[in-house]
C-alpha positions in Angstrom: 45.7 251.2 87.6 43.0 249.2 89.4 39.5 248.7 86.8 36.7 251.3 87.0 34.9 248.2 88.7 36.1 248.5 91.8 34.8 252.0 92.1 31.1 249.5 93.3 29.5 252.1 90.9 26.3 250.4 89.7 24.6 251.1 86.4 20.9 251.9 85.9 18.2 250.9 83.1 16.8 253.1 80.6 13.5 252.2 79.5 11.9 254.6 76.6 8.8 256.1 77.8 5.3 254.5 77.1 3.4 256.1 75.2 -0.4 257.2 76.7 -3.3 255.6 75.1 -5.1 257.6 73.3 -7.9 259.6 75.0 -11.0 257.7 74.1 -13.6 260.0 71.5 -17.0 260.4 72.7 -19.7 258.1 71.6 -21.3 258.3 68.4 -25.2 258.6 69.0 -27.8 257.1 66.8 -31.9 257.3 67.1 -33.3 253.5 66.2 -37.0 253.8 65.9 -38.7 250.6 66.5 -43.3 250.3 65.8 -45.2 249.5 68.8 -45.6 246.1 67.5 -41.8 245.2 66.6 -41.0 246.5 70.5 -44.2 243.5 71.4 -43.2 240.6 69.4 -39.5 241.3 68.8 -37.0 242.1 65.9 -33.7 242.0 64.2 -32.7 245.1 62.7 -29.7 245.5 60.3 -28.0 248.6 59.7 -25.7 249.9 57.2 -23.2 252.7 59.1 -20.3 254.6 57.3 -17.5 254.8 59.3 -14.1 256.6 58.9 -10.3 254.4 58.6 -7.1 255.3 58.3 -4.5 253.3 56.8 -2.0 255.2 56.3 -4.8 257.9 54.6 -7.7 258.4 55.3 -10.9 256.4 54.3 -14.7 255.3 54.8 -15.8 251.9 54.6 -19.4 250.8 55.4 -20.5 247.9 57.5 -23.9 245.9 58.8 -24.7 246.0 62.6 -26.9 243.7 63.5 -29.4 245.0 66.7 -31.9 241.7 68.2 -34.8 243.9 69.8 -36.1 242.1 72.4 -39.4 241.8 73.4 -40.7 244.2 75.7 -37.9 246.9 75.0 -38.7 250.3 76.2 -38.1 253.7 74.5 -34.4 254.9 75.9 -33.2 251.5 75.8 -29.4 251.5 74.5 -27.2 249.4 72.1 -23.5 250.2 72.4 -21.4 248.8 69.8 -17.5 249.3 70.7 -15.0 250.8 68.2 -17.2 250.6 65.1 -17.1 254.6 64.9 -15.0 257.0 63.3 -10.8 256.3 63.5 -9.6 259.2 64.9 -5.9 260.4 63.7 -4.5 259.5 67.7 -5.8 256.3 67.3 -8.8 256.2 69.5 -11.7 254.7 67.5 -15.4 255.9 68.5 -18.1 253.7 70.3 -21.6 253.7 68.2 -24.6 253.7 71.1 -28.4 253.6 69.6 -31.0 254.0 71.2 -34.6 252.9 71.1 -37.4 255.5 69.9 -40.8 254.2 69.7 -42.7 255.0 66.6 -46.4 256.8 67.6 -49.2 254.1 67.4 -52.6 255.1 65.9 -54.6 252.9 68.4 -52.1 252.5 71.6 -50.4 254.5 73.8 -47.9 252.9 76.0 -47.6 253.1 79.8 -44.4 250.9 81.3 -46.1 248.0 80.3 -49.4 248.7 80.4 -51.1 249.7 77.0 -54.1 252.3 76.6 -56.8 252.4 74.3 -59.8 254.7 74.0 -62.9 253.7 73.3 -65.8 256.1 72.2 -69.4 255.7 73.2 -72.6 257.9 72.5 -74.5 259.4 75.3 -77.7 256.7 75.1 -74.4 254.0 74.9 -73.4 255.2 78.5 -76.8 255.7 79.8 -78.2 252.3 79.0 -75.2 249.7 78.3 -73.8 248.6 75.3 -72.0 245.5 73.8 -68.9 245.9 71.6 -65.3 244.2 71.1 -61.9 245.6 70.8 -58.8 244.3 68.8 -55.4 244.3 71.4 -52.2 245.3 69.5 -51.7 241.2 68.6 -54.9 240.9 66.5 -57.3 239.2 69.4 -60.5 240.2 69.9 -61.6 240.8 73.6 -65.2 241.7 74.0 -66.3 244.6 76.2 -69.5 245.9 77.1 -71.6 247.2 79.9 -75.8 246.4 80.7 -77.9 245.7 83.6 -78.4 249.8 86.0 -74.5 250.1 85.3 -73.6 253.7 83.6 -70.1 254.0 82.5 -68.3 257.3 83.4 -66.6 259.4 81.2 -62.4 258.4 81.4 -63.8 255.2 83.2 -61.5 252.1 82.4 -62.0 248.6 81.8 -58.5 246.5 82.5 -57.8 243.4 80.7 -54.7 241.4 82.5 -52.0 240.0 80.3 -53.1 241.9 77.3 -50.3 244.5 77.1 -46.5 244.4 76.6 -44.3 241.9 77.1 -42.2 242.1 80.7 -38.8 242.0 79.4 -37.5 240.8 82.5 -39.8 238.9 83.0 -40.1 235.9 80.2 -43.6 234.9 80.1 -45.3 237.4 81.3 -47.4 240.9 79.8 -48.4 243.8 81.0 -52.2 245.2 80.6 -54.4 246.1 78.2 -56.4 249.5 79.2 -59.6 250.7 77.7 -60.7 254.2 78.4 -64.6 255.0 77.7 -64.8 258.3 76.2 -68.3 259.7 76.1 -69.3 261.8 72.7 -71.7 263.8 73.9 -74.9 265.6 71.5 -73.5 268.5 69.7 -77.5 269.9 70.6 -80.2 269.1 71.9 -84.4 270.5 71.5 -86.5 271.7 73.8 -88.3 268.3 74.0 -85.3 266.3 74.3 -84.2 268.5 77.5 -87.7 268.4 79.3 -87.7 264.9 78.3 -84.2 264.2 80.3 -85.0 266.7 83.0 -88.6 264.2 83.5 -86.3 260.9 83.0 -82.8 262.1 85.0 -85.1 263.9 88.4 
């Protein structure tokens, strides 16, 4: 009898299935809350996160992640760090994504990169000029002041160029320092003082 050969039967190749990769764990999200004046001149921030392992078990283990804030970061800016999360029993590992919060400021208020300040002036201080100085967010001293017929509004601004945030895509260059003139106006007045104003203000 001739071979099973000459039947021209050909053989085919089994190869075992592959196996899926894991479906991949949503992101772990993390607030980092940088001051005012850490998101100006820039910072490096170190944090300790506690992640889960497992080894054959399961484990946590801790470990630093180092963030460089750059200058000129805005609040909502994010940091994603890959597979430093939680190990998940499939395999899949979590991503760890911060992102920026800007402390409140006492003095400043940031807009883009444009920073506000109010300044408050009495009633005579409006009506007659005045001579001060304010401090920007960096320690200078920029003086501002007002004399001569000019009354300043209340909400009026005074705009200092170069004085705000850095540009962070933009090496080199700052935003602008804002001053807003609020007017504190007499909680009362006399009888004189009114005829007086009606006599000066006709």
């Amino acid at each position: 009898m001739g071979g099973m050969g000459g039947m021209g039967g050909r053989g085919r190749a089994h190869h075992p299935r592959q196996q899926p990769a894991p479906e991949k764990p949503p992101a772990l999200e993390r607030p980092l809350a940088v001051s005012l004046e850490d998101l100006a001149k820039g910072v490096t921030k170190r944090l300790k996160v506690t992640r889960k392992v497992r080894d054959g078990g399961s484990r946590t283990t801790d470990k630093i992640l180092t963030i460089d804030v750059k200058p000129g970061w805005k609040a909502g800016t994010k940091i994603r760090f890959p597979r430093e999360g939680d190990e998940y029993e499939n395999g899949a590992i979590q991503d760890i994504v911060f992102t920026v919060e800007e402390k409140p400021h006492p003095v400043f208020i940031r807009r883009g990169d444009d920073l506000i300040m109010h300044q408050e002036l009495t009633l005579l201080e409006a009506l007659t000029g005045f001579s001060k100085t304010v401090k920007t967010l960096d320690g200078k001293t920029l003086p501002v002041s007002a004399s001569g017929s000019r009354v300043t509004q209340p909400g009026q601004e005074e705009k200092f160029p170069g004085e705000g945030m850095p540009i962070s895509k933009k090496p080199g260059q700052k935003g602008d320092l804002i001053v807003k003139f609020d007017v504190k106006l007499p909680a009362q007045l006399t009888a004189t003082q009114k005829d007086e104003l009606k006599k000066l203000l006709k």
